[in-house]
C-alpha positions as a Python dict, from the first residue, in 0.01 Angstrom:
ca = {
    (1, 'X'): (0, 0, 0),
    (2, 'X'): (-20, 358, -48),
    (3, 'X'): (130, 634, 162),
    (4, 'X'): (27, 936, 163),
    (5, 'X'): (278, 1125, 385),
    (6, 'X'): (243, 1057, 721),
    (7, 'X'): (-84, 871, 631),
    (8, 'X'): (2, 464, 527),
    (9, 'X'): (-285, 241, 445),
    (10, 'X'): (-347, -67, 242),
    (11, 'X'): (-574, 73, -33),
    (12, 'X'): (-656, -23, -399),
    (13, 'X'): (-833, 331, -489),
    (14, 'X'): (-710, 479, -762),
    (15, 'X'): (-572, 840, -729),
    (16, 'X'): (-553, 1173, -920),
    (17, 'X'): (-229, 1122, -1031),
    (18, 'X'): (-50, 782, -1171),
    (19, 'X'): (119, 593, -932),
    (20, 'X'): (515, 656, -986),
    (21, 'X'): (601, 313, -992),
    (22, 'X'): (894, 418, -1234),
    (23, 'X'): (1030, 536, -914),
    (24, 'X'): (1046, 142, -813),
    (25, 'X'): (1155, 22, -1133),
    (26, 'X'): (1438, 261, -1176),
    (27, 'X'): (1570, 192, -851),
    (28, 'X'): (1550, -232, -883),
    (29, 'X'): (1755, -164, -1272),
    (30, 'X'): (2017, 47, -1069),
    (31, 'X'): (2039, -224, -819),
    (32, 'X'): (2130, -452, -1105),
    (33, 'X'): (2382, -267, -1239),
    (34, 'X'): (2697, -231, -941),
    (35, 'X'): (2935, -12, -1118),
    (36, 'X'): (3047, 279, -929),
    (37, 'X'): (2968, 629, -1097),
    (38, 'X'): (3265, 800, -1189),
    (39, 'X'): (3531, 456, -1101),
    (40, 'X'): (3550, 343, -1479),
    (41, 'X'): (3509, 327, -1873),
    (42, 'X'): (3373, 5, -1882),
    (43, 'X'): (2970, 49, -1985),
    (44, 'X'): (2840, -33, -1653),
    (45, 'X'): (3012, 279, -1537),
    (46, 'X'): (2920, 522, -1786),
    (47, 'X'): (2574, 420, -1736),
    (48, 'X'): (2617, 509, -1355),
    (49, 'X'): (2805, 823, -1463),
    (50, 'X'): (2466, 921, -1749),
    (51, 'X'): (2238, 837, -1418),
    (52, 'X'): (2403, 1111, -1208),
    (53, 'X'): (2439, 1365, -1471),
    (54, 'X'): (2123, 1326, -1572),
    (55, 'X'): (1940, 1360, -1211),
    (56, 'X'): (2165, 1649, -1147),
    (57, 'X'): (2028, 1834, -1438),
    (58, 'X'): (1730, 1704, -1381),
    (59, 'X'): (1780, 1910, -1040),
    (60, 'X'): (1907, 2245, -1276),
    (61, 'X'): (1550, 2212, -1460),
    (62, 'X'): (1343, 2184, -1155),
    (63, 'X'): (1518, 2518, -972),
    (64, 'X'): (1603, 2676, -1284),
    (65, 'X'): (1979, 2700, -1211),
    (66, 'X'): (2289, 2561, -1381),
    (67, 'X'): (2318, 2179, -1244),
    (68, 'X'): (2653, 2166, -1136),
    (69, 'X'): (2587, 2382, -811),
    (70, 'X'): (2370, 2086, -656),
    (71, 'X'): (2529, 1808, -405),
    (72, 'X'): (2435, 1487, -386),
    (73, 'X'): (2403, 1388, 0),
    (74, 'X'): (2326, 1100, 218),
    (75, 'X'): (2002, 1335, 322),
    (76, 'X'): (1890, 1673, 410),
    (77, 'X'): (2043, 1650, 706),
    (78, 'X'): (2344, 1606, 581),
    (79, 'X'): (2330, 1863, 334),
    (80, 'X'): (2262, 2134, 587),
    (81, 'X'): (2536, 1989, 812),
    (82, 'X'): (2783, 2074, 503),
    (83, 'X'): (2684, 2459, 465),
    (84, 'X'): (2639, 2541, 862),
    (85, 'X'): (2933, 2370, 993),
    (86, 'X'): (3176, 2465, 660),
    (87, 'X'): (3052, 2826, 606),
    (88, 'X'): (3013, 2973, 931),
    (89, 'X'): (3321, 3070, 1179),
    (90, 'X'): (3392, 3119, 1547),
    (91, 'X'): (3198, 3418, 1668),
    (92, 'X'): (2976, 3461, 1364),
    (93, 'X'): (2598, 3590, 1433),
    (94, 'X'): (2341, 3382, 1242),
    (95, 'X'): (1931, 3463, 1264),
    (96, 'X'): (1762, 3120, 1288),
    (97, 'X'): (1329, 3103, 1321),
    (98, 'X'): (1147, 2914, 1606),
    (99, 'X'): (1062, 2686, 1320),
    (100, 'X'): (1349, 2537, 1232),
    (101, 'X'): (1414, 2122, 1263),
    (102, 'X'): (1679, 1982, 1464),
    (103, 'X'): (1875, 1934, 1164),
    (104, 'X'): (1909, 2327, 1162),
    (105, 'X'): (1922, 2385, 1567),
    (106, 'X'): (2115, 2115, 1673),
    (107, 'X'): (2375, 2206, 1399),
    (108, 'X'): (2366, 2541, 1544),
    (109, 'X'): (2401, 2456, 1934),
    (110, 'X'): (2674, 2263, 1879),
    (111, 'X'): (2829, 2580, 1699),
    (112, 'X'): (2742, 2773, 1988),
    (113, 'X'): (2945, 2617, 2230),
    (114, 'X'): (3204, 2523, 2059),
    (115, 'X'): (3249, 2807, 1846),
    (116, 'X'): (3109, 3064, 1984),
    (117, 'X'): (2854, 3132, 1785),
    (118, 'X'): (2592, 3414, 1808),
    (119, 'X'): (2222, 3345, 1751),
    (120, 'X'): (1912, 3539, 1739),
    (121, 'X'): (1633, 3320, 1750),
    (122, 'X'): (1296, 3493, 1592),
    (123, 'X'): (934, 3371, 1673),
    (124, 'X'): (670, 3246, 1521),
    (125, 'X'): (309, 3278, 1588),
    (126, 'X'): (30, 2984, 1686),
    (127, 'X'): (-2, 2859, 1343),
    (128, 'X'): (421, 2816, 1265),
    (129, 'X'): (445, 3151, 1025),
    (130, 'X'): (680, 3396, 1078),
    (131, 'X'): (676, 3740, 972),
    (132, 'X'): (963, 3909, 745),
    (133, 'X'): (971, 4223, 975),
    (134, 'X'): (1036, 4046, 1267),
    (135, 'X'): (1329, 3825, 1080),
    (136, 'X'): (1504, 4126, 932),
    (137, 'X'): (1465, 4320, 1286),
    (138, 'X'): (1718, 4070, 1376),
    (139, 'X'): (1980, 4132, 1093),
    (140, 'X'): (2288, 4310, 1195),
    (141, 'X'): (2588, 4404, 1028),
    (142, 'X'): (2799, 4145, 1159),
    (143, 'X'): (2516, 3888, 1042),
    (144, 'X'): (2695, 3618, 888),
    (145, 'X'): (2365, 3394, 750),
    (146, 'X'): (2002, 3369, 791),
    (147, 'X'): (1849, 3064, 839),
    (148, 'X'): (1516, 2988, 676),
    (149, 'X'): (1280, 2705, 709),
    (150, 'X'): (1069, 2739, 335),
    (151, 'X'): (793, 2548, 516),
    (152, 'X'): (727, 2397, 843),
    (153, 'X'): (769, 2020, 919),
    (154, 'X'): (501, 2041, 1133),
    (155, 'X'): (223, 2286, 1063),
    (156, 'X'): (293, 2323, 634),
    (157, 'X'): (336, 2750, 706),
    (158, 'X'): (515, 2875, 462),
    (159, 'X'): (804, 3119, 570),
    (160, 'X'): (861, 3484, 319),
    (161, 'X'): (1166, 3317, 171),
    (162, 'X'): (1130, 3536, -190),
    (163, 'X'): (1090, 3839, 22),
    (164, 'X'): (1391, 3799, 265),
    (165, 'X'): (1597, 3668, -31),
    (166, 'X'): (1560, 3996, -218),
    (167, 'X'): (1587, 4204, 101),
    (168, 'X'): (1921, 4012, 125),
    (169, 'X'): (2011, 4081, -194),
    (170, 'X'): (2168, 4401, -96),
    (171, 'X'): (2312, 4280, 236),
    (172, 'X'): (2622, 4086, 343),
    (173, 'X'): (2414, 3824, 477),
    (174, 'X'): (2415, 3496, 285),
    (175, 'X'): (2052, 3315, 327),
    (176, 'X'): (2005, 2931, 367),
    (177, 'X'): (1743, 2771, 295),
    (178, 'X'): (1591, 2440, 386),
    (179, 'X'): (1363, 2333, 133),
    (180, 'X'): (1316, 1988, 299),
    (181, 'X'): (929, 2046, 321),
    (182, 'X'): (887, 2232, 30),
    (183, 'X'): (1102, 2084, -279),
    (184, 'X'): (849, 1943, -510),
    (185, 'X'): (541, 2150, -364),
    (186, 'X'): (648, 2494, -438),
    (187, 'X'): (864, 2646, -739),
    (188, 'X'): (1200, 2841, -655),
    (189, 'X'): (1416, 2979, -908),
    (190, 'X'): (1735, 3016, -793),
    (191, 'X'): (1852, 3122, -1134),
    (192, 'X'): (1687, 3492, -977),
    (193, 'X'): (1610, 3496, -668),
    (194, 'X'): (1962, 3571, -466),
    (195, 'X'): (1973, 3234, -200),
    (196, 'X'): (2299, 3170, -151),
    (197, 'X'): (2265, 2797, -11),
    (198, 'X'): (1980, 2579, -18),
    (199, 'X'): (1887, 2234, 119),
    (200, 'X'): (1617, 1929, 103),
    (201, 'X'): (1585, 1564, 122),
    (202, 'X'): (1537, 1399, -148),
    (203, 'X'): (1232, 1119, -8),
    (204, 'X'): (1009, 1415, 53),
    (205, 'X'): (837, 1626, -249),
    (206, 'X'): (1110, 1557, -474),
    (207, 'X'): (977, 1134, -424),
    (208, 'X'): (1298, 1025, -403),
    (209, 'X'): (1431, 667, -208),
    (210, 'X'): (1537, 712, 172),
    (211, 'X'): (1900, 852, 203),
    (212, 'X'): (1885, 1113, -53),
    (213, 'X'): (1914, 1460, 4),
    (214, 'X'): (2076, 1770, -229),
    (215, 'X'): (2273, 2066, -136),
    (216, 'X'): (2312, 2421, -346),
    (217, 'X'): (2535, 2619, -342),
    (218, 'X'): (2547, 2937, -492),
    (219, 'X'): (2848, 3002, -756),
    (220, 'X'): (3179, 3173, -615),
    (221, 'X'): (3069, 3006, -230),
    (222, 'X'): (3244, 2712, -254),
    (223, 'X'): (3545, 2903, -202),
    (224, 'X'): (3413, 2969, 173),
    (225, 'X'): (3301, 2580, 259),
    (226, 'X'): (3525, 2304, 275),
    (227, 'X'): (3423, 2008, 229),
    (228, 'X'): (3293, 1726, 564),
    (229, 'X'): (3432, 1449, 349),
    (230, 'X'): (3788, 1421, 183),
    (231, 'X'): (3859, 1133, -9),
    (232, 'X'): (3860, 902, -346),
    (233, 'X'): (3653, 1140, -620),
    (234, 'X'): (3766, 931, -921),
    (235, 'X'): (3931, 1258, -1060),
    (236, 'X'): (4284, 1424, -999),
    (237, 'X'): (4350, 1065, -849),
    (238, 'X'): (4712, 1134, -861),
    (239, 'X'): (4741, 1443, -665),
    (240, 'X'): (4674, 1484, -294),
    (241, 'X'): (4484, 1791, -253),
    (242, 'X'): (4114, 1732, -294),
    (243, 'X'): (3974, 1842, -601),
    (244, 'X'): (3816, 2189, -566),
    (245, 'X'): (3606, 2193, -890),
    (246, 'X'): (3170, 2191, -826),
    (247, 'X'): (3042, 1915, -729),
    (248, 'X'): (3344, 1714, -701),
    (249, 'X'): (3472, 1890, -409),
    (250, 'X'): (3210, 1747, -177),
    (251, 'X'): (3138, 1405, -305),
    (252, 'X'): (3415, 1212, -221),
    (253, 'X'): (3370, 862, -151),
    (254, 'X'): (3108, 628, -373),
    (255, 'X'): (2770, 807, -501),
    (256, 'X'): (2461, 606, -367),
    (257, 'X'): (2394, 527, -770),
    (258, 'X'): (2041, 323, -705),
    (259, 'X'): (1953, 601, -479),
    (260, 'X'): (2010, 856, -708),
    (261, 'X'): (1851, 677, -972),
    (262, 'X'): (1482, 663, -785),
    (263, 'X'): (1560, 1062, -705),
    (264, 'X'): (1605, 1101, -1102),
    (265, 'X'): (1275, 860, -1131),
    (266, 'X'): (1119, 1129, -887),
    (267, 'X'): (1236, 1431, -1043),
    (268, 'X'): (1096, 1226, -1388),
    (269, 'X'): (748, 1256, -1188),
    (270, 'X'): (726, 1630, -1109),
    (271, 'X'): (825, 1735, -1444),
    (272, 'X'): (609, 1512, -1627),
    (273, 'X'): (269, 1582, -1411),
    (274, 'X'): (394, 1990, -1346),
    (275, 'X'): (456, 2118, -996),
    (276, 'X'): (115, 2387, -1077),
    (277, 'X'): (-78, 2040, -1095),
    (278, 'X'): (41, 1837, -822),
    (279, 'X'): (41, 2185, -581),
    (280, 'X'): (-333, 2253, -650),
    (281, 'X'): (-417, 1877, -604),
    (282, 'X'): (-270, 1884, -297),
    (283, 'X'): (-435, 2252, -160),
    (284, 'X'): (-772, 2078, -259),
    (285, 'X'): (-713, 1741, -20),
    (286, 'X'): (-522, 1983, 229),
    (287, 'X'): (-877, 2249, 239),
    (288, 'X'): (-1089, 1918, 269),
    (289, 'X'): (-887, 1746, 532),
    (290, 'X'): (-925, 2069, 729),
    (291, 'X'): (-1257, 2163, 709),
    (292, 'X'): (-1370, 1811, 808),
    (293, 'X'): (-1124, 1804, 1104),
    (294, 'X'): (-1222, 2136, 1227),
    (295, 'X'): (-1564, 2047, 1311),
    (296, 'X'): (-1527, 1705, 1501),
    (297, 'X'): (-1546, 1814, 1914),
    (298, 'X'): (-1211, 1818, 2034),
    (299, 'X'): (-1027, 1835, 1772),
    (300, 'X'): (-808, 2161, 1740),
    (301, 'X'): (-634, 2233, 1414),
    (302, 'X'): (-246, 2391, 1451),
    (303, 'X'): (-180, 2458, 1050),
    (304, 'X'): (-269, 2772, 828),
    (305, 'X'): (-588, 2756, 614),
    (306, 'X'): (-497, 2950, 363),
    (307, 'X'): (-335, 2799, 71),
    (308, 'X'): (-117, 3057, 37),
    (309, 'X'): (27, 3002, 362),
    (310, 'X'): (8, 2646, 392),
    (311, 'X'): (141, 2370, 175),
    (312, 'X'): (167, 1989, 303),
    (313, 'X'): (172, 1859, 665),
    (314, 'X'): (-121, 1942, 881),
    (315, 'X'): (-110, 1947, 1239),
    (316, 'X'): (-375, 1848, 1498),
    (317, 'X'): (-456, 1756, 1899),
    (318, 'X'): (-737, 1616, 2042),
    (319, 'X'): (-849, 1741, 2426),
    (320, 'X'): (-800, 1474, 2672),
    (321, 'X'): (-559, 1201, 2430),
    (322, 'X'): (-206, 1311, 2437),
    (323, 'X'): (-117, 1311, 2052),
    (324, 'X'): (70, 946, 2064),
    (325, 'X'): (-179, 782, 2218),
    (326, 'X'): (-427, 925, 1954),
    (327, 'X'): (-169, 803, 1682),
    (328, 'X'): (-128, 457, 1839),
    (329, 'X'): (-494, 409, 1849),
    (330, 'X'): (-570, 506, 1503),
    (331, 'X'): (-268, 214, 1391),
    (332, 'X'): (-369, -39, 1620),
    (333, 'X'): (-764, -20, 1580),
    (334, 'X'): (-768, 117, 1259),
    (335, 'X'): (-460, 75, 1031),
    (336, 'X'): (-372, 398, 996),
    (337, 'X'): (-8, 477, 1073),
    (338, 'X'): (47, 924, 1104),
    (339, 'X'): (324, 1096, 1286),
    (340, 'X'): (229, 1212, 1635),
    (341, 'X'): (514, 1382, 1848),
    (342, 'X'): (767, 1711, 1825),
    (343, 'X'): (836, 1608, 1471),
    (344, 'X'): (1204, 1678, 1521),
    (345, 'X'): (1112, 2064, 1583),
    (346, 'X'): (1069, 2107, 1951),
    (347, 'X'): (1094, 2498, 1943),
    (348, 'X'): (771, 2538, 1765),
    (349, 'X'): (579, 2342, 1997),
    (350, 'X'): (610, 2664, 2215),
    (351, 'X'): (425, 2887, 2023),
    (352, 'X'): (153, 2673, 1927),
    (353, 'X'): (120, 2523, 2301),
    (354, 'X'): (157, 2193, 2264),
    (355, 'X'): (447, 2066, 2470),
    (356, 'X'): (185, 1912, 2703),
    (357, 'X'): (-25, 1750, 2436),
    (358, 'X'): (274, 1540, 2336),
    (359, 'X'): (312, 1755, 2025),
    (360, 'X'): (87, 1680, 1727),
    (361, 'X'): (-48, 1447, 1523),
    (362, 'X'): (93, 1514, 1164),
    (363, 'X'): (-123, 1448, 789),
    (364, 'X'): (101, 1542, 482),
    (365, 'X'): (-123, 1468, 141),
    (366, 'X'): (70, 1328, -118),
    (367, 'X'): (42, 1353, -476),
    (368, 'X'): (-58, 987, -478),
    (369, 'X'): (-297, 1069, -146),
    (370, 'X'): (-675, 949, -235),
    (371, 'X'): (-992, 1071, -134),
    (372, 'X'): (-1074, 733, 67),
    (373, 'X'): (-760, 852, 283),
    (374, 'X'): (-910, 1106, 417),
    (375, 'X'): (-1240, 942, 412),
    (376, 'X'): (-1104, 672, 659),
    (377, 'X'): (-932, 906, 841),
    (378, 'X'): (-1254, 1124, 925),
    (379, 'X'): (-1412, 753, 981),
    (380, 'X'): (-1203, 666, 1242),
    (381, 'X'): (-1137, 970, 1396),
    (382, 'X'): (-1551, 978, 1486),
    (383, 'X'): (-1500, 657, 1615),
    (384, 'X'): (-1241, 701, 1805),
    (385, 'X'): (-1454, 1033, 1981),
    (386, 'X'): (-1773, 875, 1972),
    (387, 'X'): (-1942, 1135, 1717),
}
């Protein structure tokens, strides 16, 4: 079976890049091995302990930053839940974009009434971007943090994260950013540019297992987020007081070690086949899948072109099929199992008008993604509209 983002199909093709199955294997040898990381000196536990070190510097390579700034989480969601409801305060102002995922505005409308939060929302146009003008029009004095989506979860726009991080630079305003889409599709060094928090899931670009995700957080901050979880940290057991040295602060309780290890197996991947590699690979299938899409009748594209605004998911709807029912057909006539619906993002689907089209239906190429994926896709798609 190969998946190709929201596109899973039983296929035997062979791809443009190897098949990661050290992902697989590294995950099945951590299942073997039941030690807890950080619980021990017996050699079961030091190798859990070399398996997290070495996927958290695997994590300082990849964002060019020193390693022992990054989190391990149960997902990106919880990662962003750790900075938002830790760093910001009763009455704060953040700036958030109409782009954001529920694991940003949800967050934030709980904050809102029950801390009083203050929120400018900005907008984004029909394709998902948003302009850097328009988020900086919205900075105040008083602005506590700004809120960035680094790509869309539903159209692939890319969001000026490198310019609003420098503008930043010289402001109070600390800058989150949730890399969920864009982790292991496009490079950030956090070593320069100034982002003071930053966080992704780890099953995403970074081809990690389920129930990963990472948080950063940028040195001297710590000191202004407390942790969501108190507890065992197998350091300091002696004392009360949780442990306020990076990361151990926020990973109390055990370490998901076989998780970590297919994130490490992931991060193994990208470095080995070069983020410049897999990103033009996927621009190529991304171009093809929409210039084939844009010219079957009906069909009405809601993503950027441009590969300098776009990278992974693509967005589409079809006149007269509401974008489920287009998804269910394509499973249950075809095989072919995409993501129709708000995608978790229900804000967006103002601006690109399609709260009455059920949302979209959702394509996000893989590095593993073949060309007979999008080959069947077209396929059925004609079918399915009779061209």
């Amino acid at each position: 079976m190969t998946r190709a983002g929201d596109l899973i199909y039983l296929d035997n093709a062979a791809t443009s890049f190897p098949k990661p199955k050290s992902v697989v294997e590294a995950v099945q040898h951590a299942m073997l091995q039941l030690a807890a990381a950080g619980r021990g000196s017996h050699r079961l536990a030091e190798q859990a302990d070399r398996v997290v070190a070495e996927t958290r510097e695997q994590l300082g390579r990849l964002f060019l930053v020193d390693s022992s700034r990054f989190i391990f989480c149960q997902s990106g969601t919880d990662a962003l839940n750790l900075v938002l409801l830790g760093y910001l305060n009763p009455g704060d102002h953040v700036v958030v974009t109409q782009a954001g995922h529920n694991s940003v505005l949800r967050p934030i409308h709980d904050l809102v009434v029950n801390r009083q939060l203050k929120v400018s929302c900005v907008s984004c146009d029909e394709l998902g971007q948003v302009q850097a003008e328009d988020i900086m029009g919205e900075v105040k004095d008083e602005t506590r943090l700004v809120i960035l989506t680094h790509v869309s979860n539903v159209t692939g726009a890319i969001e000026p994260v490198e310019e609003i991080a420098r503008i930043l630079g010289t402001h109070r305003a600390a800058l989150l950013v949730d890399a969920s889409q864009s982790a292991g599709h496009l490079p950030l060094d956090l070593g320069q540019l100034p982002i003071d928090f930053l966080a992704t899931s780890g099953h995403k670009g970074l081809l990690g297992p389920l129930g990963t995700g990472v948080a950063y957080i940028r040195e001297g901050l710590e000191n202004e987020v407390p942790p969501l979880r108190y507890g065992g940290t197998g350091s300091s057991s002696d004392e009360a007081i949780q442990p306020n040295d990076m990361p151990t602060k926020y990973e109390a309780g055990n370490l998901n070690v076989p998780a970590i290890a297919g994130l490490g197996a992931g991060l193994r991947y990208l470095e080995e086949n070069g983020l410049d590699s897999i990103r033009t690979f996927q621009a190529q299938w991304s171009s093809k899948l929409a210039e084939r899409l844009s010219i079957l009748p009906g069909v009405q594209l809601k993503s950027p072109t441009a590969a300098e605004a776009h990278v992974g998911p693509t967005s589409f709807t079809v006149d007269g099929f509401d974008s489920r029912e287009f998804s269910a057909i394509l499973d249950g006539s075809f095989g072919l199992q995409l993501r129709a619906g708000f995608h978790c993002a229900a804000e967006i689907h103002k601006a690109l008008e399609t709260e009455k089209t059920g949302g979209t239906v959702r394509v996000s190429p893989g590095p593993m993604t073949t060309e007979h994926a999008l080959d069947r896709l077209v396929e059925a798609m004609k079918s399915i509209l009779g061209v």
